[in-house]
VOTIMAR-922849 format. One record per residue: residue in three letters; x, y, z of N, C-alpha, C, O in turn. Coordinates in pm, 1 decimal, padded with zeros to 6 digits. Each point is the difference from the previous one (the first is absolute). Example, Ala and Ser with C-alpha at 12.3 -4.5 7.8 and 13.67 -1.06 7.14 Angstrom:
! VOTIMAR-922849
{ALA; {01319.0; -00569.0; 00780.0}; {-00089.0; 00119.0; 00000.0}; {00090.0; 00120.0; 00000.0}; {00103.6; -00001.9; 00066.5}}
{SER; {-00138.6; 00106.9; -00138.5}; {00082.0; 00119.0; 00006.0}; {-00077.0; 00109.0; 00073.0}; {00050.9; 00110.8; 00016.9}}
//
This chain:
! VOTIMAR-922849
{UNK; {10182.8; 13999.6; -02714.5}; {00132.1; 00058.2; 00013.8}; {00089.6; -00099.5; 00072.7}; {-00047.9; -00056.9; 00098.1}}
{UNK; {00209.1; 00021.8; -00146.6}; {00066.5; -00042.0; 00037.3}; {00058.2; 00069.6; 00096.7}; {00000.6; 00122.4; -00012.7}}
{UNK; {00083.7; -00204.7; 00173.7}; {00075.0; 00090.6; 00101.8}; {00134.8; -00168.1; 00011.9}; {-00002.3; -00115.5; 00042.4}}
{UNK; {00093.9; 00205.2; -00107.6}; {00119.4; -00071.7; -00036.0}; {00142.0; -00022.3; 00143.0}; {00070.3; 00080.5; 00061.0}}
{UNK; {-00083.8; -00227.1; -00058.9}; {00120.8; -00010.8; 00128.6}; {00118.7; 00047.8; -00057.5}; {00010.3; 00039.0; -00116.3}}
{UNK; {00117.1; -00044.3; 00236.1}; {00121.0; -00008.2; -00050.3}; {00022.5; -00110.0; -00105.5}; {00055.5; 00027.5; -00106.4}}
{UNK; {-00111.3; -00190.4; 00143.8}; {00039.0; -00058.2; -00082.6}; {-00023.2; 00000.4; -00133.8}; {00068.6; -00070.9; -00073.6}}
{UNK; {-00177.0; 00157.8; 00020.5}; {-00072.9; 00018.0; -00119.7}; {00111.7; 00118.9; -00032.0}; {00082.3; -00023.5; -00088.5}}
{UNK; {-00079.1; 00108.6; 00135.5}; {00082.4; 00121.5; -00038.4}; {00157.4; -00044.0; -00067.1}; {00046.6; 00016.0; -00112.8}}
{UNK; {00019.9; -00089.9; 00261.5}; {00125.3; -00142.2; -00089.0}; {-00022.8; -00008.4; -00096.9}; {00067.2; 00069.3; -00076.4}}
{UNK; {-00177.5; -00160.1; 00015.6}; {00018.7; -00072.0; -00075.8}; {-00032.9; 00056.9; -00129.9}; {00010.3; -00066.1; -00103.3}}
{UNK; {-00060.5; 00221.0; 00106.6}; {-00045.4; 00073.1; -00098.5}; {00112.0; 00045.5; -00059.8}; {00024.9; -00000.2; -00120.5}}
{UNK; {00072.5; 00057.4; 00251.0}; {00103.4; 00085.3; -00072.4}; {00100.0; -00109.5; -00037.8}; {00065.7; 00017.5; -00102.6}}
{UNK; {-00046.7; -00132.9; 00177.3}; {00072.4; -00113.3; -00091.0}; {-00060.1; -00057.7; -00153.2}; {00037.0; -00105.0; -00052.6}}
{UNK; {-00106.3; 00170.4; 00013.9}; {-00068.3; -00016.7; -00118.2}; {-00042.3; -00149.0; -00053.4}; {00022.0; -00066.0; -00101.5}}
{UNK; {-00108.3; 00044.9; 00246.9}; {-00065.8; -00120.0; -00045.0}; {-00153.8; 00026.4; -00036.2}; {-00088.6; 00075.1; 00040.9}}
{UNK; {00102.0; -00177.1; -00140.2}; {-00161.8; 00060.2; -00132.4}; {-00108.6; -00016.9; 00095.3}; {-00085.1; 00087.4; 00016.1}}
{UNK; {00086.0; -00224.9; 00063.0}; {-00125.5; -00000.5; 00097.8}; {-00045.1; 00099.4; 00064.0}; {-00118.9; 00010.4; 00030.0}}
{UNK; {00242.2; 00108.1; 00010.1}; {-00038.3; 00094.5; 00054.0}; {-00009.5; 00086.7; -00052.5}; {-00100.2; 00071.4; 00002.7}}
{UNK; {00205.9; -00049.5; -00069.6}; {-00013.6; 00114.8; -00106.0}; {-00138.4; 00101.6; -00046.6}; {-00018.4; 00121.3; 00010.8}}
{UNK; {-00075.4; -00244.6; -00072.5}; {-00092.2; 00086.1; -00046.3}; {-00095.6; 00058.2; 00114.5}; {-00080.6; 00088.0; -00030.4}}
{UNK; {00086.5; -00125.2; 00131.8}; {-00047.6; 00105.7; 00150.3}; {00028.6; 00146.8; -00046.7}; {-00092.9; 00078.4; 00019.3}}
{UNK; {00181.4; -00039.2; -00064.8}; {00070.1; 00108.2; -00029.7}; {-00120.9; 00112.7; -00120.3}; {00006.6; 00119.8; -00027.5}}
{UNK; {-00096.6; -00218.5; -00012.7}; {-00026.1; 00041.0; -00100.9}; {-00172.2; 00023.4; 00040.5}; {-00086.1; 00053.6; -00069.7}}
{UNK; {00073.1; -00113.1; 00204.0}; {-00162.1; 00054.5; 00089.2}; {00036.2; 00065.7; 00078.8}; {00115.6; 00028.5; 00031.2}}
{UNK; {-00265.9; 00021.5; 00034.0}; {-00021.4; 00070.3; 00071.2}; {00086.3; -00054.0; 00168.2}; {-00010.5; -00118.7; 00031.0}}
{UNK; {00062.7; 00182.5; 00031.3}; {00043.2; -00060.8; 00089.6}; {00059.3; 00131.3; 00140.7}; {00047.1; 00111.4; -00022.7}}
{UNK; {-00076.2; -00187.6; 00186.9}; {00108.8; 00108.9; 00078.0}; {00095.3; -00089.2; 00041.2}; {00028.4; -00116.6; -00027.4}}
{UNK; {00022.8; 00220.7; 00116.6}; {00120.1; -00089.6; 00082.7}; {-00030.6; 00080.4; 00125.2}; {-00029.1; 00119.6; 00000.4}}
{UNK; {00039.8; -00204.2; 00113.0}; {-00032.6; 00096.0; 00155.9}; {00175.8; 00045.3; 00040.2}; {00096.1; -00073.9; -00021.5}}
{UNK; {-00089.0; 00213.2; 00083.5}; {00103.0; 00045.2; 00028.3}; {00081.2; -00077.0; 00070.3}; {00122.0; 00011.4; -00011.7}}
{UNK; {-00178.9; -00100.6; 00094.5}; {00090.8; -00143.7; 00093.5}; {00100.3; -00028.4; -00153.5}; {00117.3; 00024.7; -00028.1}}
{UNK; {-00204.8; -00073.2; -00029.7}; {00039.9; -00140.2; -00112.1}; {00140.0; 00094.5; -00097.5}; {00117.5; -00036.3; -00006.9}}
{UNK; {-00179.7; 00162.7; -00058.9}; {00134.3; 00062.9; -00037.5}; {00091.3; 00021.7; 00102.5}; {00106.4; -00042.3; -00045.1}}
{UNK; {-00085.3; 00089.8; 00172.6}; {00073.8; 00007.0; 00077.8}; {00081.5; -00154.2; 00013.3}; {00116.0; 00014.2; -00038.7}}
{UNK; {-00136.1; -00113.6; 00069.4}; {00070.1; -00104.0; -00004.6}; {00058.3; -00034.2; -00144.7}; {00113.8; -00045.4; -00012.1}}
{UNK; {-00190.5; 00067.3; -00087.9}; {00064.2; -00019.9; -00139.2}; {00093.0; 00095.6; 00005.8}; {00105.1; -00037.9; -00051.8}}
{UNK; {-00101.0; 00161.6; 00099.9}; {00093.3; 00041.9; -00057.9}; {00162.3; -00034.3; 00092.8}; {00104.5; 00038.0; -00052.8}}
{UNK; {-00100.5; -00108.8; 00186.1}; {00084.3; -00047.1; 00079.0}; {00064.6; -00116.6; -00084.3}; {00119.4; -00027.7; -00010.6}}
{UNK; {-00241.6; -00040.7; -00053.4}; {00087.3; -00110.4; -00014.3}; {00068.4; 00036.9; -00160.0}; {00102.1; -00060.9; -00032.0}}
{UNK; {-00145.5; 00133.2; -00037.4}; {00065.3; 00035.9; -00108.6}; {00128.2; 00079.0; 00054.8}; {00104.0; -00002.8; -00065.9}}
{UNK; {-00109.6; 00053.9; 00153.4}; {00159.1; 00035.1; 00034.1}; {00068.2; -00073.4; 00052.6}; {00122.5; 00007.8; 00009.4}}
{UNK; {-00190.4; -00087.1; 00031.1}; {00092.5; -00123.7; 00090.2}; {00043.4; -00077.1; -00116.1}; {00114.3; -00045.7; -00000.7}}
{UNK; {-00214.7; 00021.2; -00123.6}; {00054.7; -00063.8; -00152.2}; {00101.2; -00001.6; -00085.0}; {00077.1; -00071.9; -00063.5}}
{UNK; {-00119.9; 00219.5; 00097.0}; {00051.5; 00048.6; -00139.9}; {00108.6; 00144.7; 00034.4}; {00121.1; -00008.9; 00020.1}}
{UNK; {-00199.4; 00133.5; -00020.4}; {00092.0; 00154.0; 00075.2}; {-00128.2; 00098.9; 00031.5}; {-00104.2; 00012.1; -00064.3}}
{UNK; {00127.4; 00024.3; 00130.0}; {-00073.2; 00157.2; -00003.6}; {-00074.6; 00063.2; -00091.2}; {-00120.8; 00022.0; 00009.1}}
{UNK; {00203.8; 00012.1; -00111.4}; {-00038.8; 00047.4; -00134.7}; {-00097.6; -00088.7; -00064.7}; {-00088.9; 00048.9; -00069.7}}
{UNK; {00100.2; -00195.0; 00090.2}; {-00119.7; -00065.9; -00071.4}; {-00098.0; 00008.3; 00110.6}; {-00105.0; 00024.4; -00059.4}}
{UNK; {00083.1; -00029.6; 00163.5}; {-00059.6; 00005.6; 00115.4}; {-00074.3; 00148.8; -00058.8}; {-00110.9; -00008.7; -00052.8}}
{UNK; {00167.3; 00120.4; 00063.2}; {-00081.9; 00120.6; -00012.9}; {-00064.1; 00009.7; -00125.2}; {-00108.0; 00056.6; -00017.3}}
{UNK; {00150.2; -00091.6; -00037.5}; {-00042.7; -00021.1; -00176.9}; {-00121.0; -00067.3; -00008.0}; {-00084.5; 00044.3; -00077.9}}
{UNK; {00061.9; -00136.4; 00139.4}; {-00172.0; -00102.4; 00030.5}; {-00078.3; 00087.1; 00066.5}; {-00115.9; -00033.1; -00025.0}}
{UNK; {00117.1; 00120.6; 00091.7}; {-00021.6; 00038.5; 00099.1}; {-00064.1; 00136.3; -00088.8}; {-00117.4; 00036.4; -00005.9}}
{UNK; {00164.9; -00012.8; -00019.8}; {-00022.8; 00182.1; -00084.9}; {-00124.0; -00083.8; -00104.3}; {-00105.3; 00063.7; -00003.7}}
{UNK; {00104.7; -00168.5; -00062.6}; {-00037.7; -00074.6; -00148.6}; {-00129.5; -00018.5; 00106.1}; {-00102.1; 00061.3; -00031.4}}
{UNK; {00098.6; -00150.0; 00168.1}; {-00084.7; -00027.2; 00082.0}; {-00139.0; 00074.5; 00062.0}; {-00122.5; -00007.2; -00009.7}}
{UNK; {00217.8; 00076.6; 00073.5}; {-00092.5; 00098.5; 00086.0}; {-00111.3; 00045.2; -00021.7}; {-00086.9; 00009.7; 00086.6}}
{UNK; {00071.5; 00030.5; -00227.6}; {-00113.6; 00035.1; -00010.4}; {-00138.1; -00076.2; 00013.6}; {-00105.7; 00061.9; -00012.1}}
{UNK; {00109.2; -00195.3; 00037.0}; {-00038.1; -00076.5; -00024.4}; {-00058.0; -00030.6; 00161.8}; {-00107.1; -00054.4; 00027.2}}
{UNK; {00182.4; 00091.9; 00044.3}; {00007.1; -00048.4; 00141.0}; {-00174.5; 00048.1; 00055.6}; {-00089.2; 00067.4; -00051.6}}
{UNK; {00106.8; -00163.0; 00215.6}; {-00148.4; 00080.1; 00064.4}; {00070.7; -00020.9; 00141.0}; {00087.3; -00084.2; 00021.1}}
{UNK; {-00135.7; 00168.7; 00066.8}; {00026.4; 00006.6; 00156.9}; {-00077.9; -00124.9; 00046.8}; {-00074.6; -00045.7; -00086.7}}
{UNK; {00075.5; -00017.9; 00201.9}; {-00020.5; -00081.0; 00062.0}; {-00040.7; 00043.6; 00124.0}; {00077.6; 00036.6; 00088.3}}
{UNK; {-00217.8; -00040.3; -00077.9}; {-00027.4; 00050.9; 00131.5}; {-00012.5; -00066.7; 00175.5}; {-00047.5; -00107.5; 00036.8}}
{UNK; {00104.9; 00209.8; 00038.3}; {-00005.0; -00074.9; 00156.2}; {-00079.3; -00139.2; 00018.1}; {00028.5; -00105.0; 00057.5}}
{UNK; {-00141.6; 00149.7; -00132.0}; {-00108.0; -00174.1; 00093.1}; {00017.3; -00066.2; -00118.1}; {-00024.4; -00117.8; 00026.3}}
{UNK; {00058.0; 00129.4; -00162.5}; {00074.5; -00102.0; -00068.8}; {00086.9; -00064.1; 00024.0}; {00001.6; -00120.2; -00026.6}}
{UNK; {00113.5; 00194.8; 00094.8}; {00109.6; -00014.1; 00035.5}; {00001.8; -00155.6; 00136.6}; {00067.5; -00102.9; 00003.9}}
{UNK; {-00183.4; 00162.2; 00094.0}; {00014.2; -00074.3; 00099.3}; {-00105.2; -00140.9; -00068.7}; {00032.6; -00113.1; 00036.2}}
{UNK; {-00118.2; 00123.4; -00104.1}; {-00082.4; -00103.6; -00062.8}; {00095.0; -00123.0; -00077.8}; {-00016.1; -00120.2; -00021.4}}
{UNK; {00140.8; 00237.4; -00012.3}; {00065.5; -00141.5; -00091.5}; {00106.7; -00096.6; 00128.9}; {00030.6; -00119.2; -00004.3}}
{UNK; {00007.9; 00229.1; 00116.5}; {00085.8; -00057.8; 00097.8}; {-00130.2; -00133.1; 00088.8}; {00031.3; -00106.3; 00053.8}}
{UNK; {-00129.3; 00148.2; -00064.2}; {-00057.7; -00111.6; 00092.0}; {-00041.2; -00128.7; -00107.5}; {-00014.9; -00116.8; 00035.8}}
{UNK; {00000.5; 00168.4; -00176.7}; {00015.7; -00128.7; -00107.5}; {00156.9; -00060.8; 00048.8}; {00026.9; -00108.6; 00051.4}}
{UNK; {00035.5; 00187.3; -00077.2}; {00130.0; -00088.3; 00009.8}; {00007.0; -00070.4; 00129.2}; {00057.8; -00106.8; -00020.5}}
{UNK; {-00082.2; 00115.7; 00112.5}; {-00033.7; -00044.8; 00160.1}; {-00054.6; -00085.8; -00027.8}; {00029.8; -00107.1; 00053.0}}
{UNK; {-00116.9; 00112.4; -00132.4}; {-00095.0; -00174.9; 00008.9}; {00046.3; -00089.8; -00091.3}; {-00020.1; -00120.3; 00016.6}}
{UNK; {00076.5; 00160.4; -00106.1}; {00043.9; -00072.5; -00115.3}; {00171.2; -00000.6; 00070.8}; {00064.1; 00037.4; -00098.2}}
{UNK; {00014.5; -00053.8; 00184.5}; {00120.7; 00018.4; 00031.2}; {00056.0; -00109.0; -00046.7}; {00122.5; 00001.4; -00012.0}}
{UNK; {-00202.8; -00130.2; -00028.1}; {00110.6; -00079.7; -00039.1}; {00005.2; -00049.2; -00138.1}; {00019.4; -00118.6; -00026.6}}
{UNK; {-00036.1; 00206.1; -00057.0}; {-00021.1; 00040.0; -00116.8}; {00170.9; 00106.4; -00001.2}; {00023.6; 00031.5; -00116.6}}
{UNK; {00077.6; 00018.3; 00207.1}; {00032.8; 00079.2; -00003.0}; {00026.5; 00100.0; -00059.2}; {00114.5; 00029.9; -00033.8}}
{UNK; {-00264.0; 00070.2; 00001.0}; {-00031.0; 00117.7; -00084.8}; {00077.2; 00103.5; 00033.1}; {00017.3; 00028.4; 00118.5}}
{UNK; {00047.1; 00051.1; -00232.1}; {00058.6; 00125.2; 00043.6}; {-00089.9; 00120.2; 00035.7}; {-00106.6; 00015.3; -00059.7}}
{UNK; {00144.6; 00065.1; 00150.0}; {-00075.8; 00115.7; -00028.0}; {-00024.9; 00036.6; -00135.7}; {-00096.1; -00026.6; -00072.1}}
{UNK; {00174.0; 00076.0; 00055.7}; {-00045.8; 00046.2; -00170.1}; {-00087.2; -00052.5; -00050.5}; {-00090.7; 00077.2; -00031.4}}
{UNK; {00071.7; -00202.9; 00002.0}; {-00053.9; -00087.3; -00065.1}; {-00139.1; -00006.7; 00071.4}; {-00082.9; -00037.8; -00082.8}}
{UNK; {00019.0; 00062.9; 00220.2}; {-00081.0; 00003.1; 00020.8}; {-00059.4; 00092.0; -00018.8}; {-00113.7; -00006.8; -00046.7}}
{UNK; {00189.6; 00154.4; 00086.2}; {-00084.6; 00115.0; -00063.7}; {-00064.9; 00001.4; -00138.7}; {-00115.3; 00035.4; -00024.6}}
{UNK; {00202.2; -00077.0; -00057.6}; {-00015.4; 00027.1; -00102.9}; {-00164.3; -00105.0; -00011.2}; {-00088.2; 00032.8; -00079.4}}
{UNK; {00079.2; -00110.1; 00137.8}; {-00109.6; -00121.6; -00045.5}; {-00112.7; 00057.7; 00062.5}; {-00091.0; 00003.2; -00082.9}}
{UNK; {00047.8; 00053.7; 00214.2}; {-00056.5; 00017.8; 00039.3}; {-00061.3; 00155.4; -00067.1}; {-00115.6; 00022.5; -00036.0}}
{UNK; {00253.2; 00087.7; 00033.1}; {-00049.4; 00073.0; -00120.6}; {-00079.0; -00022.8; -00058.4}; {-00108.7; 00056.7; 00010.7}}
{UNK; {00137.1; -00158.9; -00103.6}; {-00062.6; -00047.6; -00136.5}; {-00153.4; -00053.6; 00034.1}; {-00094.9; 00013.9; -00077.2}}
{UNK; {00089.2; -00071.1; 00194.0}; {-00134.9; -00048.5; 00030.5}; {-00096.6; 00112.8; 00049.0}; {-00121.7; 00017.8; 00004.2}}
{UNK; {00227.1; 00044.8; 00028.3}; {-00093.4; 00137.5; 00033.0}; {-00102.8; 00071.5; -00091.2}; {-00120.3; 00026.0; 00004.5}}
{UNK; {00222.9; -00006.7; -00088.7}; {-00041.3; 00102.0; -00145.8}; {-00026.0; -00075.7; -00142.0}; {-00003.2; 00043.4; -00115.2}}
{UNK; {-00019.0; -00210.7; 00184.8}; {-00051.9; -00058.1; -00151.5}; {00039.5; -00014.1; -00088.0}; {-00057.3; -00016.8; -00107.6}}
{UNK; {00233.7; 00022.0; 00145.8}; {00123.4; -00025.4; -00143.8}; {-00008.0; -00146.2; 00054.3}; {-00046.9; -00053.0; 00100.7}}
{UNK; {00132.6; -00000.2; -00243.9}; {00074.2; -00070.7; 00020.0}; {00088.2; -00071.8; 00033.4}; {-00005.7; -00089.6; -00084.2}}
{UNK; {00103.6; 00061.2; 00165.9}; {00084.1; -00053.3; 00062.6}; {00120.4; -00070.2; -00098.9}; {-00011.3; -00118.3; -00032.2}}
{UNK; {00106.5; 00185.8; -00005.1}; {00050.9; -00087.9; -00099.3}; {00167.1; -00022.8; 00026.0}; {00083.7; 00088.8; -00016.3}}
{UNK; {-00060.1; -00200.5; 00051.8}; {00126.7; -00090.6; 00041.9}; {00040.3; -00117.3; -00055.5}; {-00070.7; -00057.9; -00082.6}}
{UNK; {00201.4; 00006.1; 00126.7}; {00057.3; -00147.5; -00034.7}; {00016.4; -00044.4; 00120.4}; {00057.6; -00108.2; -00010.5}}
{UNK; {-00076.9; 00132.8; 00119.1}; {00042.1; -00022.1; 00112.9}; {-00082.6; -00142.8; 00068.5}; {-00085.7; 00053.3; 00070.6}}
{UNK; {00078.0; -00119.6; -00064.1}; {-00073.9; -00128.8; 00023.7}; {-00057.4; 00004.3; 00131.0}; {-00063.1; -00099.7; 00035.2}}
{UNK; {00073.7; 00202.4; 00048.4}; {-00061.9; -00033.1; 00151.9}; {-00155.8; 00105.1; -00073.1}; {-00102.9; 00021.3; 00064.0}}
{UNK; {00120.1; 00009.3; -00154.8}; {-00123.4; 00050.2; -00050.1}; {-00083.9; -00077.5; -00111.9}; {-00109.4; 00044.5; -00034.8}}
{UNK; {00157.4; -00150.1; -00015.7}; {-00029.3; -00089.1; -00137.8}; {-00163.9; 00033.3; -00011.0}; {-00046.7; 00071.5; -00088.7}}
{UNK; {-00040.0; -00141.5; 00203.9}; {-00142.9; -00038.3; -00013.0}; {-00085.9; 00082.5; 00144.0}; {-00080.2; -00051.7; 00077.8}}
{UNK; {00132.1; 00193.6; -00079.9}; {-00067.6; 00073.1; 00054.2}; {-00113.0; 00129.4; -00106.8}; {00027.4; 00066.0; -00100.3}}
{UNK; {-00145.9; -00076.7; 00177.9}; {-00109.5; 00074.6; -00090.8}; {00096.5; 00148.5; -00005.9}; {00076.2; 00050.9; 00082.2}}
{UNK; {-00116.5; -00013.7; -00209.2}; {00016.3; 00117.2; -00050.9}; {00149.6; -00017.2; -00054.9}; {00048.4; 00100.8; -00051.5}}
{UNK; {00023.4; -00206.0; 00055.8}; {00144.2; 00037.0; -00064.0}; {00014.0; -00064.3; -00125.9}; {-00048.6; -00111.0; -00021.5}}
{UNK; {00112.7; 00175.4; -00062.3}; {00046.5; -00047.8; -00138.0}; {00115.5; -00087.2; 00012.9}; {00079.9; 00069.2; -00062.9}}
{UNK; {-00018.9; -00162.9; 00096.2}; {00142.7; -00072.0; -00003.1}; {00047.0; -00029.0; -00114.9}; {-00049.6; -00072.9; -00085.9}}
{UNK; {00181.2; 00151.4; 00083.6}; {00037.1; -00057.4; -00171.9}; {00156.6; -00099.4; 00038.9}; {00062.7; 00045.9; 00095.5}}
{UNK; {-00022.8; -00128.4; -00139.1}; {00103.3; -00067.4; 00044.9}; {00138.3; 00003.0; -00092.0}; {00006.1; -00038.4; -00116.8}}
{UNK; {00063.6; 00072.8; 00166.7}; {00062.4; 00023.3; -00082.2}; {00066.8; -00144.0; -00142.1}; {00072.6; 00034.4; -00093.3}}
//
């Protein structure tokens, strides 16, 4: 199972093919990762497209739990000069959790175990 960043999500709904066919596996998204997607799609774009991903999304979503939560903040602590977002760590550590995939463009992740990097 795929667990899809913001930047994968970007680049899906910008309808790029690399990503695109993500769309078409099995895949989650952790509630962090839609929550920031959907900020920056309003910050993008409006509201209405913002809620619109979001409704299409959700179902898709998984909670992120407390000692996940703090597991990805002390990854990011060690890795600080990497400067990882939250988001971006939950979501990875998630993924290492539960044996998904990790799937981004984001390069502070390129050649870490368990991630798929697709470039744009």
């Amino acid at each position: 199972m795929n667990c899809l960043d913001t930047y994968a999500l970007m680049e899906v709904i910008c309808g790029n093919p690399k990503f695109s066919q993500l769309m078409n596996e099995e895949f989650v998204i952790t509630d962090p990762t839609l929550a920031e997607f959907y900020v920056v799609l309003k910050r993008k774009y409006d509201e209405q497209t913002a809620q619109y991903w979001h409704r299409k999304l959700a179902p898709f979503c998984k909670p992120v739990a407390r000692q996940t939560m703090i597991n990805a903040l002390v990854f990011r602590e060690e890795n600080k000069k990497q400067e990882l977002s939250v988001f971006d760590s939950m979501g990875y550590i998630f993924s290492r959790e539960n044996k998904h995939i990790f799937i981004t463009g984001d390069k502070a992740f390129r050649n870490r175990e368990g991630v798929l990097f697709i470039q744009k």
